[in-house]
Residue, then its C-alpha position, 0 to 999 in steps of 0.5 A: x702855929x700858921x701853917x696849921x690855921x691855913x691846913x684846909x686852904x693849902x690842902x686844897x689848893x695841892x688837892x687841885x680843888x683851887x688853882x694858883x691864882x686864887x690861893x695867891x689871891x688870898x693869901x695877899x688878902x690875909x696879908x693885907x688885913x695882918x699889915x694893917x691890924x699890927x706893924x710887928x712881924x708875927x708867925x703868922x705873916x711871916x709864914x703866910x709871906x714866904x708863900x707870898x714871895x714864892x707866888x711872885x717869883x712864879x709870875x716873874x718866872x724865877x720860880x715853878x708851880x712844884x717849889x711852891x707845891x714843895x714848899x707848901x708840903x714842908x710847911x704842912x708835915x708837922x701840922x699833918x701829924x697834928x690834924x691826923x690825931 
């Protein structure tokens, strides 16, 4: 599952221990790298992309910091039950 292998990124960046910008940043370098390696959509870009697209809307003004912030929650519910065990 992608959101568990990015659990500690994402923890901090709702944790306020980075800030938008550099999780954005990183993701759009993750991408970058899973673009060039295969053309095939995998779990992994696809989850990493819906927060990509969420970073974007942010800067253009069609989204806030809290959906991404809600969205990033979702994602994580089922990996928290996991890395909690």
């Amino acid at each position: 599952m992608a959101p568990k292998k990015y659990f500690n990124i994402l923890k901090k960046y709702l944790a306020g221990e980075i800030n938008l910008k550099e999780l954005c940043e990183t993701i759009d370098e993750r991408l970058l790298s899973l673009r060039q390696e295969s053309p095939e959509l995998t779990k992994e870009e696809e989850f990493l992309s819906g927060i990509e697209l969420i970073c974007e809307e942010i800067k253009d003004g069609f989204r806030t910091k809290d959906e991404l912030d809600e969205y990033i929650k979702q994602a994580l519910i089922p990996v928290r039950s996991i890395v909690s065990r």
